[in-house]
Every structure is written in C-alpha cells, then in structure tokens.
C-alpha positions as CSV (number, residue, x, y, z in Angstrom):
1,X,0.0,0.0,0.0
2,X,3.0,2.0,0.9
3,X,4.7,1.5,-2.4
4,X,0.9,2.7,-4.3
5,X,0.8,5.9,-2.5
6,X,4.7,6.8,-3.5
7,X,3.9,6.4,-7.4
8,X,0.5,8.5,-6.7
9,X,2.3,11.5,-5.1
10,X,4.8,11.3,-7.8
11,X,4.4,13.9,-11.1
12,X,6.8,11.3,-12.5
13,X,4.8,8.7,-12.5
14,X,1.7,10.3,-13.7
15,X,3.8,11.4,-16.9
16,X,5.1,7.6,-17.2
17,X,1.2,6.6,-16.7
18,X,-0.2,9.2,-19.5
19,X,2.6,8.3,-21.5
20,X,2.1,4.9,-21.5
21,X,-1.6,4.7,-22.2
22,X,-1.4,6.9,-24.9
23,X,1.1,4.8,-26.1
24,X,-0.7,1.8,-25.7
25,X,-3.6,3.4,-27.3
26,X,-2.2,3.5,-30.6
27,X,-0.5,0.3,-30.5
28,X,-4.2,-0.7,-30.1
29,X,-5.4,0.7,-33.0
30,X,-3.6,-2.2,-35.2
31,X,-5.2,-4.7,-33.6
32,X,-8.6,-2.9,-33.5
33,X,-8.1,-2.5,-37.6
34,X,-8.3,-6.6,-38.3
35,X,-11.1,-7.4,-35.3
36,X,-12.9,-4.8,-37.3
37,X,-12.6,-6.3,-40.4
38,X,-12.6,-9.6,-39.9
39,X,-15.6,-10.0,-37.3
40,X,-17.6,-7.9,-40.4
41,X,-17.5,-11.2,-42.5
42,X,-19.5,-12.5,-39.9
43,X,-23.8,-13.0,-39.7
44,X,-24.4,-9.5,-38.4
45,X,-25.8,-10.9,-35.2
46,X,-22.2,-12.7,-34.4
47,X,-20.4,-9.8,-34.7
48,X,-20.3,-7.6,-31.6
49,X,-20.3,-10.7,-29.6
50,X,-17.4,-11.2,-31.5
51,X,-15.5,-8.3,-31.4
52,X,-16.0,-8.3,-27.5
53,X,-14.5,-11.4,-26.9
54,X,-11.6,-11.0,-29.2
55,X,-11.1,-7.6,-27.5
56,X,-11.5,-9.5,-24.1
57,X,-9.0,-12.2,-24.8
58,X,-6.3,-9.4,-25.5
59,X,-6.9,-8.0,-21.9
60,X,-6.8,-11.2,-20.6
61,X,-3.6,-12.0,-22.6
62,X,-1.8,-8.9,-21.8
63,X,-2.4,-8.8,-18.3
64,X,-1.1,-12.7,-18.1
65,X,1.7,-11.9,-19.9
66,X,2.3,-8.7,-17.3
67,X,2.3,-11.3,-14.1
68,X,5.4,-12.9,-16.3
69,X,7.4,-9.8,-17.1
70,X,10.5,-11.7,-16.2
71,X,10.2,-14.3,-18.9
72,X,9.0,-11.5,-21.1
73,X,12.1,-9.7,-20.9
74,X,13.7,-13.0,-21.9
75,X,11.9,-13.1,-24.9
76,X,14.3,-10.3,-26.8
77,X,17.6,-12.9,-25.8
78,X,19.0,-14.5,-29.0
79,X,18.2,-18.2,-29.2
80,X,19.2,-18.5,-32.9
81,X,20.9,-17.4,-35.9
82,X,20.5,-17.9,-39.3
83,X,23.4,-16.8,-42.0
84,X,24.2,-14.4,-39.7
85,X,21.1,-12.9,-38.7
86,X,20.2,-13.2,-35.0
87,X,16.6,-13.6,-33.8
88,X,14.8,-13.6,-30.6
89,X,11.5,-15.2,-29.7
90,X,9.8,-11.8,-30.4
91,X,11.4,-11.7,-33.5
92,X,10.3,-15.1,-34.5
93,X,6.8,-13.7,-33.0
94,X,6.7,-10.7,-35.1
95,X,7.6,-12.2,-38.7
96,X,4.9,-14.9,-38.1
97,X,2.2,-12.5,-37.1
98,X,3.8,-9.7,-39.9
99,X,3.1,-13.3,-42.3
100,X,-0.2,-13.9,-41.0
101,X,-1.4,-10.3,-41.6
102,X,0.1,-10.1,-45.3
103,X,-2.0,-13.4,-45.6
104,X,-5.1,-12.3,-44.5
105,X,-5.3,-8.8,-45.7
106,X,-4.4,-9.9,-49.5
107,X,-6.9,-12.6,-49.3
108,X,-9.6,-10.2,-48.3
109,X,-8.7,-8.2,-51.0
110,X,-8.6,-10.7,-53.4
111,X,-12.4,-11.2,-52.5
112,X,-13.1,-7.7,-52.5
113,X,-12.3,-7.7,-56.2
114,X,-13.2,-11.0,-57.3
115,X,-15.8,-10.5,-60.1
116,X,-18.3,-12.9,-59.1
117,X,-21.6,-11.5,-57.9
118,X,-21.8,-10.0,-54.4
119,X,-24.3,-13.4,-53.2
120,X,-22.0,-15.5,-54.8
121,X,-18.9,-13.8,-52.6
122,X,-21.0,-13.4,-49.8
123,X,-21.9,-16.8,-49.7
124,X,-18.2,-17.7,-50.0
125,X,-17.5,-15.9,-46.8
126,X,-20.0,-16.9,-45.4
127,X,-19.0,-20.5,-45.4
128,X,-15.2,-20.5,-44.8
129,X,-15.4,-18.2,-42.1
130,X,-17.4,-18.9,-39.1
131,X,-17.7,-18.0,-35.6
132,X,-14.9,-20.2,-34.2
133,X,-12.7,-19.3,-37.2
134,X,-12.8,-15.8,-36.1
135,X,-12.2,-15.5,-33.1
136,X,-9.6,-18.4,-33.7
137,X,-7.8,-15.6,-36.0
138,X,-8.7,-12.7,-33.7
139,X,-6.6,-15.1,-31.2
140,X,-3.5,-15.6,-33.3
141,X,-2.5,-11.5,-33.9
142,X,-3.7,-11.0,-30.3
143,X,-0.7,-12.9,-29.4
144,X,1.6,-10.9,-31.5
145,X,0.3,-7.7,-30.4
146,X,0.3,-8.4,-26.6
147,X,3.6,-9.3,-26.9
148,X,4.5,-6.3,-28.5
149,X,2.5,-4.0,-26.1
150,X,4.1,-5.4,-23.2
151,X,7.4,-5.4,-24.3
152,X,7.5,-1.7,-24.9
153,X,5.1,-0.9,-21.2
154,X,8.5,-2.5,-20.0
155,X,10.7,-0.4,-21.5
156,X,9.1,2.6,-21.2
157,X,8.4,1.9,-17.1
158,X,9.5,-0.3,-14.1
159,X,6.6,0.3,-12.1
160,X,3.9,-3.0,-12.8
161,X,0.5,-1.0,-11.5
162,X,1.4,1.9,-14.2
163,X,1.9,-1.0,-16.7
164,X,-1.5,-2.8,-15.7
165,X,-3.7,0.8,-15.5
166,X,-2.3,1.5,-18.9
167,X,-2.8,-1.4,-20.7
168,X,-6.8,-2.2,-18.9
169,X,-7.1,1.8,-20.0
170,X,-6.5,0.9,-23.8
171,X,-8.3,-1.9,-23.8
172,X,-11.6,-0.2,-22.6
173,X,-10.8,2.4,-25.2
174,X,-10.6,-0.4,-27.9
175,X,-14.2,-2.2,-26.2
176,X,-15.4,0.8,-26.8
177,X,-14.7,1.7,-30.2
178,X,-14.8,-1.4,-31.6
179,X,-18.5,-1.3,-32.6
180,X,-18.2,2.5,-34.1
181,X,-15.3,1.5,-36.1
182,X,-16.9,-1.3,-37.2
183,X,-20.0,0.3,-38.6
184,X,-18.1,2.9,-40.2
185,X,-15.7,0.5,-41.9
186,X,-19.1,-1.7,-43.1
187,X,-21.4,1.4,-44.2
188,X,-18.0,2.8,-46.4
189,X,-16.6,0.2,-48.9
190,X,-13.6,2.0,-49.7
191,X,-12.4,2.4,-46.2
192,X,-12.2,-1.5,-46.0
193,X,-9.6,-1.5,-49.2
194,X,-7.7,1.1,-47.4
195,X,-7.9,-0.7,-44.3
196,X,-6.2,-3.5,-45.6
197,X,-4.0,-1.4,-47.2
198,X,-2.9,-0.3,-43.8
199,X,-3.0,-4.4,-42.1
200,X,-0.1,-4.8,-45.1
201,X,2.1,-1.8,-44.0
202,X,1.6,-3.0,-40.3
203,X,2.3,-6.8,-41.6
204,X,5.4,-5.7,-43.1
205,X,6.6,-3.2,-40.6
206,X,6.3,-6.2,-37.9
207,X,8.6,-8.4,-40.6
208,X,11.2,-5.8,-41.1
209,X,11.1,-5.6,-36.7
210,X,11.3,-9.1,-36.5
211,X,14.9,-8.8,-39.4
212,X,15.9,-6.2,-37.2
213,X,15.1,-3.2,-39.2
214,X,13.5,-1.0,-36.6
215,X,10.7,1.1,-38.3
216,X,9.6,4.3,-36.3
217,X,6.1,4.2,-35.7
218,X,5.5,7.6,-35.9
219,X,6.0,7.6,-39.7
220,X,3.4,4.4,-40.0
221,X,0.9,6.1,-38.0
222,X,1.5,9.4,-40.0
223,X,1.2,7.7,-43.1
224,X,-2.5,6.2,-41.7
225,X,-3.2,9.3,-40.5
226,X,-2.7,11.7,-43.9
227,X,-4.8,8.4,-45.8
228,X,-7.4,8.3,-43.4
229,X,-7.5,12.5,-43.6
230,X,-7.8,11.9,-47.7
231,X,-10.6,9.2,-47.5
232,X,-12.5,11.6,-45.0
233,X,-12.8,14.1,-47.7
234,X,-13.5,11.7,-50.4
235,X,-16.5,10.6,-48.5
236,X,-17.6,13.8,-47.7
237,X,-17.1,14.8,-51.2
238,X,-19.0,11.5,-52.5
239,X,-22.2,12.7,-50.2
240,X,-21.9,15.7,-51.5
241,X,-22.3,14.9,-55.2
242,X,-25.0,12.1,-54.6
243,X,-27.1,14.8,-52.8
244,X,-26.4,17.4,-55.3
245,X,-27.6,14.8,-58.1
246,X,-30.8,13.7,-55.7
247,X,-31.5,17.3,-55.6
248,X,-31.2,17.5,-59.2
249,X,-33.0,14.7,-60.1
C-alpha cells in the first residue's frame, strides 16, 4: 500500500502513466483494424459478440503476460541465428504475425475484387469463415500484439500497477470503439480496401522488426493518419455529389 501511494504523489509517475496509455492506445489501433474487419464477415448478429471477446481475450492475454514480465524480458535474448542474422523469440513472433497479416489482408482483398456477384462472394464468406474461425484468427494476432504491447510498457516503465492501468485503460478504449469503427468500416466500402492497405504496412513493418530493421512508428501512424484525412474528404465529397444529383433529379 506504501509502495501505491509513493507512485501516486509522484508527477513522474503520472507522466510515465499518461505516456504509456497513450502509447498503448495507438498500439491498439492495429489490432482494432483486423477485429474490425474480420468480425464484419461475420452474420451481423455474431459480430459484436465477437468483437468483444476477441477484444477480451487481448486484456486477458496482456495482463497474463504482465504477471510474467521476467520471462517476457527474456523473450528479446538470441536463441538463434541464421546466416548471420540473429533472432529472438519476439522476432520469430513478429515475422509470423507480420506473415499472417500479409496473408489475411491480400486474401480479403482478393475477394473484395473477385468478379463474381456479391451473393456469390457473400456466400463464400460466409462458409469459410465462421464464428470459431474468427475468433480463432482474432486469437493468433492478439498474441503478437500483446507481446509487442508489453514489451515496450517495459521499456518505457518499471513500475507494474502503471503497466497494468495503462494497458486495462487501452483496452476499454478499444471495447469501446470497436463497434463505431466497425460500422463505419461496413457502411464505407472503400475504407475496407484502405484498411487492408494499412494491415499490409503493419504486416510488413512487424517483418522488417522481427529482421531487425526498426521502423519508427511515428512515420506508420503518419502515413494512416494523412490516408485516413484523404478518405474523410473523399467521402464527404461522394455525399456531397449524390445529394447534389438527388437534388437534381
């Protein structure tokens, strides 16, 4: 109790704290991105069921994975190298998630512009990917992102209560999102395409982490940032003309 009201009275540790959760925050957003789009292929009924639990497992996850900081830390040792290229068990961690997410987001692009007929497509999706599947896949990049998450709450802070407000602070942000972001993603076609597009940076920025090749993720975020900014206007401008023409018409 002693130790709780030391980090309260200190300024530091309220910087570390706001630091953090904005931090984790955006690191959230990533993982937000493919619940989004993959719980959207869903019956419409399944889908905020699914998004919660996915969303819940990554709590759970990262708040395990906080009681094991120790082996955590561990997981950035060498344990193997291959023609001269040294990797860690986070670095094996982050190429196979960086994989899985090139995987995923080219095949739902491939059916986003397959030319059969929208029931025909539907159908498809409907079929190969069910509830279990879902979450399943929701399951598998909520590993590589806790990991992630947690390895850089403990390098940015020693102090585990900071780490564990931080991260539970993110998550609610991400519970409560989740469904907005969802719509919005659903009710504007486009945005999925350029959602995708941004799962294939994030893929390949987590492969290029994993070779060693650190990638500041300011400029990622940036870059999602000015093509969000540009899709914002485009819809705007899109309502604009299809109420102009109404008007018209």
């Amino acid at each position: 109790m002693e130790y709780l009201l030391e980090l309260a009275a200190s300024p530091t540790a309220w910087v570390a704290l706001a630091t953090l959760v904005a931090m984790e925050i955006v690191l959230g957003i990533d993982n937000l991105i493919f619940i989004s789009i993959l719980t959207n292929k869903l019956p419409e009924e399944f889908r905020s069921k699914a998004r919660r639990i996915g969303i819940s497992m990554a709590l759970i996850m990262r708040l395990g994975l906080l009681s094991t900081v120790a082996w955590i830390v561990q997981l950035t040792e060498p344990v193997i190298e291959v023609f001269g290229q040294v990797f860690s068990w986070k670095d094996m961690i982050l190429i196979a998630g960086g994989l899985f997410l090139l995987w995923k987001a080219t095949s739902e692009i491939h059916h986003s512009v397959d030319t059969r007929s929208k029931e025909e497509a539907k159908a498809s999706s409907t079929v190969t990917l069910g509830f279990a599947a879902a979450i399943g896949q929701i399951l598998v990049l909520d590993i590589v992102f806790s990991i992630d998450s947690i390895i850089t709450a403990v390098g940015m802070t020693e102090h585990l209560p900071i780490m564990i407000i931080a991260v539970v602070s993110a998550v609610i942000v991400m519970l409560v999102a989740a469904d907005p972001l969802a719509k919005f993603i659903n009710d504007n076609p486009t945005v999925v395409m350029l959602a995708l597009g941004f799962l294939i940076m994030i893929g390949m920025t987590l492969i290029a982490e994993g070779f060693g090749a650190h990638v500041p993720k300011g400029y990622v975020y940036a870059a999602m940032a000015f093509s969000t900014a540009i899709e914002v206007l485009n819809i705007i401008a899109r309502k604009a003309r299809e109420k102009r023409e109404a008007a018209e018409g």
